[in-house]
DRENKOLMI-460008 format. One line per 5 residues: their letters; for each residue x, y, z of N, C-alpha, C. Coordinates in Angstrom, 3 decimals. Layout:
residues N
a) X/Y/Z/X/Y/Z/X/Y/Z ~ ...
end
This chain:
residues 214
xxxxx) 64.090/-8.286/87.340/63.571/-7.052/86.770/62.788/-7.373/85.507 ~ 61.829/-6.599/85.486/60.790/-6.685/83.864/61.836/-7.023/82.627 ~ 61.733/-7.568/81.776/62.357/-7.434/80.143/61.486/-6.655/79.687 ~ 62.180/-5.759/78.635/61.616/-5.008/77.837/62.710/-5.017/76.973 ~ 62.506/-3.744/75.617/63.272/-4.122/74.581/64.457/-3.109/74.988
xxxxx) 64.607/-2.670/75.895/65.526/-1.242/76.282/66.550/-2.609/77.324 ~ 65.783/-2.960/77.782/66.852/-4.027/79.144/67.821/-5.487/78.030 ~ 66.847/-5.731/77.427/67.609/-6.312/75.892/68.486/-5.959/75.329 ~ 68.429/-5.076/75.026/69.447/-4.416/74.187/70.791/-4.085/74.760 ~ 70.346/-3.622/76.447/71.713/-3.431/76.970/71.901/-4.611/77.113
xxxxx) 71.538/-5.423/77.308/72.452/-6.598/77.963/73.318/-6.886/76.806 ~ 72.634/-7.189/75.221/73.165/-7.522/74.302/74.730/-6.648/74.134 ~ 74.798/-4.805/74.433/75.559/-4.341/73.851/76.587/-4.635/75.221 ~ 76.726/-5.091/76.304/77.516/-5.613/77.375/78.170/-6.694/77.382 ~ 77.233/-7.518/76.741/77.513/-9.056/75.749/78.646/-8.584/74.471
xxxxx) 78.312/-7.642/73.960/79.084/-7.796/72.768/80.210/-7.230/73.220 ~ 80.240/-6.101/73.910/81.962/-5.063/74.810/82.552/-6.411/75.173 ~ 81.679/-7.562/76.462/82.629/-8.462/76.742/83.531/-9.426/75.392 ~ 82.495/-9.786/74.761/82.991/-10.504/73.195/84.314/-9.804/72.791 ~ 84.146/-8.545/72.314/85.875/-7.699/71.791/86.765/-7.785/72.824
xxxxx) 86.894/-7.905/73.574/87.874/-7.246/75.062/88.279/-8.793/74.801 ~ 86.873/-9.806/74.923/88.297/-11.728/75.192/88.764/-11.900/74.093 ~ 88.079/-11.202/72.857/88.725/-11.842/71.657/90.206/-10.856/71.538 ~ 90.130/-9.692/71.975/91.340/-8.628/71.684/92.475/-9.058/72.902 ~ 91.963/-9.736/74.133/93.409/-9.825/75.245/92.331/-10.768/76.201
xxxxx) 92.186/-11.673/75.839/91.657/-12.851/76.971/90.064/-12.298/77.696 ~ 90.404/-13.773/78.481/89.177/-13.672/79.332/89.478/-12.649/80.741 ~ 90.673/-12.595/81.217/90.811/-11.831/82.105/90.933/-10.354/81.844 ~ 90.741/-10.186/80.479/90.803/-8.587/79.952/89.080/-8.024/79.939 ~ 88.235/-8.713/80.218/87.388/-8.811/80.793/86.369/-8.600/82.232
xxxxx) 87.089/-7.615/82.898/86.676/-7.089/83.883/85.305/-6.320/84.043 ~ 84.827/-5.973/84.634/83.290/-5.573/84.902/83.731/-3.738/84.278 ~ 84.723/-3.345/84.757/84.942/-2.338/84.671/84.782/-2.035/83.264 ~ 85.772/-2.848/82.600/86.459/-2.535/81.148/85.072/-2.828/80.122 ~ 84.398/-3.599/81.031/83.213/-4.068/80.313/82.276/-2.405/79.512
xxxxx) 82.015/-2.268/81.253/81.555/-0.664/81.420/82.042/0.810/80.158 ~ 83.538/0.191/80.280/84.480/1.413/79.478/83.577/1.177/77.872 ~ 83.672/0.141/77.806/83.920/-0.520/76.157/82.345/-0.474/75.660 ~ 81.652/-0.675/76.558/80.169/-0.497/75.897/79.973/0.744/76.383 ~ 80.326/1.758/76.725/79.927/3.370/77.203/78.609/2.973/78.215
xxxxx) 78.897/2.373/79.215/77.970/2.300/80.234/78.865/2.759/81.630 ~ 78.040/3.083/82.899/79.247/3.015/84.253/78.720/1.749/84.567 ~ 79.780/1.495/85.505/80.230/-0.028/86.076/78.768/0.077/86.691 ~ 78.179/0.404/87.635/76.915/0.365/88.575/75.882/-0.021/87.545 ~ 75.832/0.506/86.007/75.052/0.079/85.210/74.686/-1.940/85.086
xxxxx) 76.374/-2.064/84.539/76.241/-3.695/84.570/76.631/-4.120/85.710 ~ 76.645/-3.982/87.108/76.023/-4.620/88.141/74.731/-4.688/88.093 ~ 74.054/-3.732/87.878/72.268/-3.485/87.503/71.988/-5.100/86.598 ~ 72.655/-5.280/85.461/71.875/-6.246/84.920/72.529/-7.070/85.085 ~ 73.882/-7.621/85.474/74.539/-8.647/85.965/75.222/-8.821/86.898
xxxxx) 74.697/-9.730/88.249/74.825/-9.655/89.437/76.336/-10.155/89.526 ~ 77.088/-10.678/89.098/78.274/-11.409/88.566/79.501/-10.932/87.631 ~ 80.222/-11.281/87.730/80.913/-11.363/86.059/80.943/-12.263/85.870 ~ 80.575/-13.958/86.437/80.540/-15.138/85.990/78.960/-14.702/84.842 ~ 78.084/-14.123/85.438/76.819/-14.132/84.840/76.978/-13.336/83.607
xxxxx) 77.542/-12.311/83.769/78.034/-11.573/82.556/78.730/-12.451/81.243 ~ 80.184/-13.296/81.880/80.834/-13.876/80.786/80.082/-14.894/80.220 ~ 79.024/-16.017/81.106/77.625/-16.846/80.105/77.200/-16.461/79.676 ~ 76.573/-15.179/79.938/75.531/-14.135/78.715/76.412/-14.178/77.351 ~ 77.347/-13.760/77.516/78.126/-13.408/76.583/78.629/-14.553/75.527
xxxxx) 78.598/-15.587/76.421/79.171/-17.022/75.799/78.030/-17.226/75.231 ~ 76.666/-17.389/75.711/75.875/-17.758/75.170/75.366/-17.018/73.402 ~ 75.611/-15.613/73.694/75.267/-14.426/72.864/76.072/-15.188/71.671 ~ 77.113/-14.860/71.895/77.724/-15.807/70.633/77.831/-17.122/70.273 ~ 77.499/-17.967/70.518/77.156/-19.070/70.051/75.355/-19.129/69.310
xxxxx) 74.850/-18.581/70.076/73.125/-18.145/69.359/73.635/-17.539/67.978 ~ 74.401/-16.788/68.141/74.339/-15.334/66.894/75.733/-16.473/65.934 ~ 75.997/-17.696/65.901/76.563/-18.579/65.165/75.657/-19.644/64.454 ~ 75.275/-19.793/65.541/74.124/-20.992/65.188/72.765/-20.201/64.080 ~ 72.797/-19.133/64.167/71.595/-18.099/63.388/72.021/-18.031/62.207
xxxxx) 73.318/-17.705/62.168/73.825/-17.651/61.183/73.997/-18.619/59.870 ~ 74.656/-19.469/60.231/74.605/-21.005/59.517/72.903/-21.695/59.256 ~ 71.978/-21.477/60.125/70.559/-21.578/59.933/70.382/-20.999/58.405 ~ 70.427/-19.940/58.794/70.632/-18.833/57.047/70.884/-18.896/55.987 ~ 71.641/-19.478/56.630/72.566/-20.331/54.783/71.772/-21.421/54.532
xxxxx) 71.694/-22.397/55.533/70.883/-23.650/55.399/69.732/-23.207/54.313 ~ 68.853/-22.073/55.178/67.594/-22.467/54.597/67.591/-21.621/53.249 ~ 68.944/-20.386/52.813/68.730/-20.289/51.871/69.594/-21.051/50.656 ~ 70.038/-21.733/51.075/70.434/-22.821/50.211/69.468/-23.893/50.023 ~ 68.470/-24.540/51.340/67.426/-24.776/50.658/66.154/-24.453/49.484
xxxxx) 66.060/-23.115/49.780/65.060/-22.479/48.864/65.636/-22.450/47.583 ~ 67.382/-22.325/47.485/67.197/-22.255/46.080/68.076/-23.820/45.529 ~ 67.255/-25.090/46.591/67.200/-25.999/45.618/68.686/-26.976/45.650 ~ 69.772/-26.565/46.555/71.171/-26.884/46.321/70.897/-28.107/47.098 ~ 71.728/-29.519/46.563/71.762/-30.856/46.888/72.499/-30.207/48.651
xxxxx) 72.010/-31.026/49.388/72.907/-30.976/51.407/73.685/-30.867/51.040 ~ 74.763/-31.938/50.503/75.932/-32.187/50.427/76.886/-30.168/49.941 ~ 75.954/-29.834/49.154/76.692/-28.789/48.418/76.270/-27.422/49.596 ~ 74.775/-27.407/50.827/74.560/-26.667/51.248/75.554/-26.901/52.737 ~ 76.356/-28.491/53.013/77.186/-28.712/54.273/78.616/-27.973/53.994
xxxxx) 78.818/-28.014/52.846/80.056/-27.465/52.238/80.116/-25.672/52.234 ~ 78.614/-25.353/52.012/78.665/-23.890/52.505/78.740/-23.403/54.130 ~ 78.257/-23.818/54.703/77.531/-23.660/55.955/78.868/-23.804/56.820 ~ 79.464/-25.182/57.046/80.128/-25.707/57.876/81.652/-24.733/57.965 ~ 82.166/-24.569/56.718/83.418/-22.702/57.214/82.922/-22.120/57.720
xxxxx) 81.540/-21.832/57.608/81.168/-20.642/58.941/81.895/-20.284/60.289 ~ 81.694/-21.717/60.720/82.284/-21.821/61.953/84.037/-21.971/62.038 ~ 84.600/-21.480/60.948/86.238/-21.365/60.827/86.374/-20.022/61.029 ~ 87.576/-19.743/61.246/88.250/-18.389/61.843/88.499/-17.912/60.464 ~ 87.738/-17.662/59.887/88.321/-17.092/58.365/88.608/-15.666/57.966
xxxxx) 88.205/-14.824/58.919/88.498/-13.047/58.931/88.295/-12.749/60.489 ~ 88.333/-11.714/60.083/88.504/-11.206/61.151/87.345/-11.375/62.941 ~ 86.265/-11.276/62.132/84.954/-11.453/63.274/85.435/-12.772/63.317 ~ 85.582/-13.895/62.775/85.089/-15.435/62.918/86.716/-15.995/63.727 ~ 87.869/-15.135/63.287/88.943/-15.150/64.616/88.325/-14.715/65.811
xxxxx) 87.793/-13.562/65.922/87.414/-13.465/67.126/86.754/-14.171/68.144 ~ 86.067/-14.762/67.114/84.639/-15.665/67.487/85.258/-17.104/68.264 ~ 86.497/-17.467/67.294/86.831/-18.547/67.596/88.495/-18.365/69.032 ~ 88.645/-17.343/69.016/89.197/-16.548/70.767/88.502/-17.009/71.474 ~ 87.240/-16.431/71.377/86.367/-16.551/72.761/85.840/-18.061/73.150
xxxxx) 85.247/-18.381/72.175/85.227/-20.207/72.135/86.044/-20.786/72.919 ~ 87.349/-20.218/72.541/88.702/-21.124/72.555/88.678/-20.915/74.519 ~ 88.771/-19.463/74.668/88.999/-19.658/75.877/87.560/-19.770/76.686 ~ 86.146/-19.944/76.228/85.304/-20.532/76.950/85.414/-21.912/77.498 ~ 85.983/-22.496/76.568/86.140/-24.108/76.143/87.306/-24.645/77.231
xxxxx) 88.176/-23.438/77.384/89.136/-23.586/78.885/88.379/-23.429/79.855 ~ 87.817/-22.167/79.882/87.207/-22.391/80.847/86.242/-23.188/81.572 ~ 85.392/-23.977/80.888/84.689/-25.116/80.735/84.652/-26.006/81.810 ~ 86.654/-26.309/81.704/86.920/-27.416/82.569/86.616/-27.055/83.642 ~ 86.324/-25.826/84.399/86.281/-25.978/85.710/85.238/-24.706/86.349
xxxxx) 84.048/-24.437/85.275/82.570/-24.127/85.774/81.612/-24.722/84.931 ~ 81.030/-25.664/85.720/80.002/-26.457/85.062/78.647/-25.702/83.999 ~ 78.315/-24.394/84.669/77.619/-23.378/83.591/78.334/-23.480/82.067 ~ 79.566/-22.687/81.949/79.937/-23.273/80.854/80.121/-23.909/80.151 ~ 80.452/-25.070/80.902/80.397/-26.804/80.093/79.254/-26.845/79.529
xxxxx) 78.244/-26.874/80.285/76.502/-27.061/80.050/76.658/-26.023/78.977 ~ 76.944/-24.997/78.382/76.246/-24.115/77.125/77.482/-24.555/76.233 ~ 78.488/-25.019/76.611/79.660/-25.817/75.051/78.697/-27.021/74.531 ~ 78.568/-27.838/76.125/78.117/-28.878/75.651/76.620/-28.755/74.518 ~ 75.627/-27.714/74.902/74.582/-27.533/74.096/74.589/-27.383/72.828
xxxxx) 75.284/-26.382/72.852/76.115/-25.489/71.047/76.532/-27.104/70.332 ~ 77.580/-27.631/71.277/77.686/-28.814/70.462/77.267/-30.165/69.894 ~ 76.055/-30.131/70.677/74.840/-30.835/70.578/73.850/-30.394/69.095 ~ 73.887/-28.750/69.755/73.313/-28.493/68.324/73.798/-28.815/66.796 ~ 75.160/-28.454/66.462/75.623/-29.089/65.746/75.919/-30.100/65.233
xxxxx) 76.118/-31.221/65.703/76.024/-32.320/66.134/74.322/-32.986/65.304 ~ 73.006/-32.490/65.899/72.044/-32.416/65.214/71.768/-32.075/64.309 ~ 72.419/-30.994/64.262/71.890/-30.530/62.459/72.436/-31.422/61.405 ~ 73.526/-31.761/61.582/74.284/-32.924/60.854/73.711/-34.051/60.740 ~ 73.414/-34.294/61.900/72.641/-36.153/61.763/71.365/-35.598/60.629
xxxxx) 70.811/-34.822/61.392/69.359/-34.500/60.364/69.501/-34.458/59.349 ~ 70.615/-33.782/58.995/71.279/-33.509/57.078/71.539/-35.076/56.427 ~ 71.999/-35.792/57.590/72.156/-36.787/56.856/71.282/-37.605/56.881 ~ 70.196/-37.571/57.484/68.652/-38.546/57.598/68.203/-37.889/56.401 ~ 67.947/-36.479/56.126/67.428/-35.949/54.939/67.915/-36.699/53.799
xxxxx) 68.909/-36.866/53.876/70.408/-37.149/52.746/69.825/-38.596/52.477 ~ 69.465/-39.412/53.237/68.512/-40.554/52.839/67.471/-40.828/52.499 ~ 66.622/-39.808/52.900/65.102/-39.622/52.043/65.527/-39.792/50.454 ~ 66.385/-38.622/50.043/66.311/-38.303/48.706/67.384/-38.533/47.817 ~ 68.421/-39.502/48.771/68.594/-40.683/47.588/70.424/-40.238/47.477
xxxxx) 70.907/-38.986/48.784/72.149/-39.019/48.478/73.243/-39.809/49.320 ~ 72.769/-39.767/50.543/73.010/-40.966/51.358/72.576/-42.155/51.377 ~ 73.746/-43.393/51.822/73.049/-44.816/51.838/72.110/-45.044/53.119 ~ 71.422/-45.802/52.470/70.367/-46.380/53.896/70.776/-46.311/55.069 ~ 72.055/-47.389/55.054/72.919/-47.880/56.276/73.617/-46.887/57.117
xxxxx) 73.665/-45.636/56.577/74.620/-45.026/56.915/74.080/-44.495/58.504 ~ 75.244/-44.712/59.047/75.461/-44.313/60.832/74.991/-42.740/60.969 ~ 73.894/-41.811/61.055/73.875/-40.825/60.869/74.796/-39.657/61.999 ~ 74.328/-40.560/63.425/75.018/-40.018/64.550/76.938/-40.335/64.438 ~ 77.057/-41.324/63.811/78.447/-41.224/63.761/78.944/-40.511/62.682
xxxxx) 78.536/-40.206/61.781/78.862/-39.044/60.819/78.643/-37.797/61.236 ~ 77.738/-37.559/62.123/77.465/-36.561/62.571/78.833/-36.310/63.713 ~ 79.224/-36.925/64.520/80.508/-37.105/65.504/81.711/-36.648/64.128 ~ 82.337/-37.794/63.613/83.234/-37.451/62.959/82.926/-35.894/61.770 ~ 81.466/-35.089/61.193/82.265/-34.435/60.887/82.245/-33.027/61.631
xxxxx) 81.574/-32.869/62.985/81.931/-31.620/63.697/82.675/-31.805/63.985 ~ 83.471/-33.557/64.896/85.272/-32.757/64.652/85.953/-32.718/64.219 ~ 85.639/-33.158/62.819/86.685/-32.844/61.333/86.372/-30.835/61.498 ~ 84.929/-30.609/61.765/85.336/-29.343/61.467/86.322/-28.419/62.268 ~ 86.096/-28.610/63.669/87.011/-28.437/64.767/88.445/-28.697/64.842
xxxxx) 88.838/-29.324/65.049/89.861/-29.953/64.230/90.565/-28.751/62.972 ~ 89.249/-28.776/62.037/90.295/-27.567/60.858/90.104/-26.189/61.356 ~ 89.344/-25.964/62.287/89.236/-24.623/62.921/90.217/-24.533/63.397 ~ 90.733/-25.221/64.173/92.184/-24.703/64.901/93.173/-25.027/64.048 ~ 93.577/-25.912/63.027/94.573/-25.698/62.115/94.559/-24.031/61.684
xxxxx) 93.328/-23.507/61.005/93.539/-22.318/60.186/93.685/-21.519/61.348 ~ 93.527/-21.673/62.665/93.574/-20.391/63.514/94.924/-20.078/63.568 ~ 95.531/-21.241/63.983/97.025/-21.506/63.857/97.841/-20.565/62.973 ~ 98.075/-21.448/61.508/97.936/-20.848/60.788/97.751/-20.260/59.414 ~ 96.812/-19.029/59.529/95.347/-18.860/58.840/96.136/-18.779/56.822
xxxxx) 97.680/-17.876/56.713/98.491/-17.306/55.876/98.659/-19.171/55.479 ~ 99.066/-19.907/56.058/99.860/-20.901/55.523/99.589/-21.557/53.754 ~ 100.661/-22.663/53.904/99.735/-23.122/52.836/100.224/-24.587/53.006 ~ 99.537/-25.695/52.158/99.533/-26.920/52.384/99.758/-27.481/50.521 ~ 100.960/-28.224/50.518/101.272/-28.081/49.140/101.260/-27.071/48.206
xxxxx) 100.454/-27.264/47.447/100.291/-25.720/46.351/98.764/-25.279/46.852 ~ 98.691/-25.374/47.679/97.099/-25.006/48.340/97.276/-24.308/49.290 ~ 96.458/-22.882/49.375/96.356/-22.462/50.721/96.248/-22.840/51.958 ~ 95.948/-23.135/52.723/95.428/-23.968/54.242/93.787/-23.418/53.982 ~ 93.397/-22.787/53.863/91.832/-22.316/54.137/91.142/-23.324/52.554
xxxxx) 92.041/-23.780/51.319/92.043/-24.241/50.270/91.977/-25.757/50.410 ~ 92.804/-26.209/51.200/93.413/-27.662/51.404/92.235/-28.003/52.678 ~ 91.972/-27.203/53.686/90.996/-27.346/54.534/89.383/-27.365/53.930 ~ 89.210/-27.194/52.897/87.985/-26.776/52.300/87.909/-28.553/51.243 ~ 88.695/-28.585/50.643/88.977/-30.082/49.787/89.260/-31.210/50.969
xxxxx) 89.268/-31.001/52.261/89.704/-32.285/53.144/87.751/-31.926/53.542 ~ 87.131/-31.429/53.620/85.637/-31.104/54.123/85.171/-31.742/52.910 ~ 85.272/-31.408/51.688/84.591/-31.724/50.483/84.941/-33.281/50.614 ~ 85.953/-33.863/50.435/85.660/-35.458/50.755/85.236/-35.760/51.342 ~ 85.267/-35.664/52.485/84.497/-36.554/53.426/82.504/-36.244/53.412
xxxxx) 82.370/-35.319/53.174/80.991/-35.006/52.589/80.564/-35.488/51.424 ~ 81.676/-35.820/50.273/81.316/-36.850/49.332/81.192/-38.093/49.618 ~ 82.046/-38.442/50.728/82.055/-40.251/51.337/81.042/-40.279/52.221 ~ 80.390/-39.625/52.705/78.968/-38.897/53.337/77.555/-39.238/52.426 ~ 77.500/-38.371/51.257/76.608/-37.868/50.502/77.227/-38.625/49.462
xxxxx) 77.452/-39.296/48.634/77.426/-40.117/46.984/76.785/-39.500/46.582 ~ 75.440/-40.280/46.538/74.641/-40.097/45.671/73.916/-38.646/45.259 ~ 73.035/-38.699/44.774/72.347/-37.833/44.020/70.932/-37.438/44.373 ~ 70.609/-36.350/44.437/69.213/-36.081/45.254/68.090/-36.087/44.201 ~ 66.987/-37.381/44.433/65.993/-37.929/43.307/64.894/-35.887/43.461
xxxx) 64.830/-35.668/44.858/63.955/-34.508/44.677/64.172/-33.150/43.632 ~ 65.140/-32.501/43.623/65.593/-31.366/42.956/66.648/-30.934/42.661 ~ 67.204/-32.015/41.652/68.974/-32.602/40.979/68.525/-31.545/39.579 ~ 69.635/-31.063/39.851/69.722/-30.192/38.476/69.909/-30.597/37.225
end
């Protein structure tokens, strides 16, 4: 069928009904029906734009991981504009992707059970695997940048820093999902998770950026 900005939009607000329903009671709370209920559409509607509910729940997987990845872009570049060393703009950016309230629990539900689901429809694998690719890139790049201007060493492995710290971040995503109240010594968990990121981005980044060091 044609795209237009009316066929967009529904899909998006079908995308987002499915998003609340896995993050509020799974992927199987997720029915075509409930889909229907939750975005005020009838069921015949999203058969209209999704021949599936496999096609429905990728839209949806995909929807949120785009509208993550946009996000953290955001920060990037306005932490570029106003000048902040990587090291201090990886330290903003990278909680994004933690379960830290309420939307970013949700966010990290649906993940969680995309990421099950994964194992056993290759569509899904293929859009985890992408998302995590992307990330994955932005990191190496941060840290190729990070060598232009003098805060990273030459030598440094960019792709293997890039490996170890998306799943340092992963890794603390599911600690705080766990749990989010805790605390770790005299430190919160969201506190102690934030100072275990800050080192390793200092053993990352040393040095000092020759371009626009305050």
């Amino acid at each position: 069928m044609p795209r237009t900005a009316d066929h967009d939009l529904r899909r998006q607000q079908m995308a987002a009904a499915t998003h609340r329903l896995i993050a509020h009671a799974g992927l199987d709370a997720a029915t075509m029906a409930a889909v229907a209920r939750e975005a005020g559409f009838s069921v015949g509607l999203v058969q209209h734009y999704f021949a599936s509910k496999d096609d429905l729940l990728l839209f949806a997987y995909r929807q949120m991981t785009e509208h993550q990845l946009a996000r953290v872009a955001r920060m990037v570049a306005e932490g570029e504009a106003d000048r902040q060393p990587i090291r201090a703009i990886l330290l903003r950016c990278m909680p994004e992707l933690w379960p830290l309230d309420e939307s970013r629990r949700g966010e990290y539900r649906v993940a969680t059970a995309f990421h099950a689901r994964a194992l056993d429809v290759p569509t899904v694998a293929e859009v985890a695997r992408e998302t995590a690719a992307v990330v994955r890139g932005q990191i190496a790049r941060a840290v190729e940048n990070g060598k232009e201007c003098g805060e990273v060493e030459p030598a440094t492995d960019a792709e293997r820093a890039a490996l170890e710290l998306s799943a340092l971040i992963a890794g603390l995503a599911e600690e705080l999902y766990g749990e989010p109240e805790g605390r770790k010594g005299h430190r919160s968990r969201t506190e102690a998770a934030t100072a275990i990121l800050a080192d390793r981005l200092v053993w990352y980044f040393p040095g000092v950026c020759r371009h626009h060091d305050r």
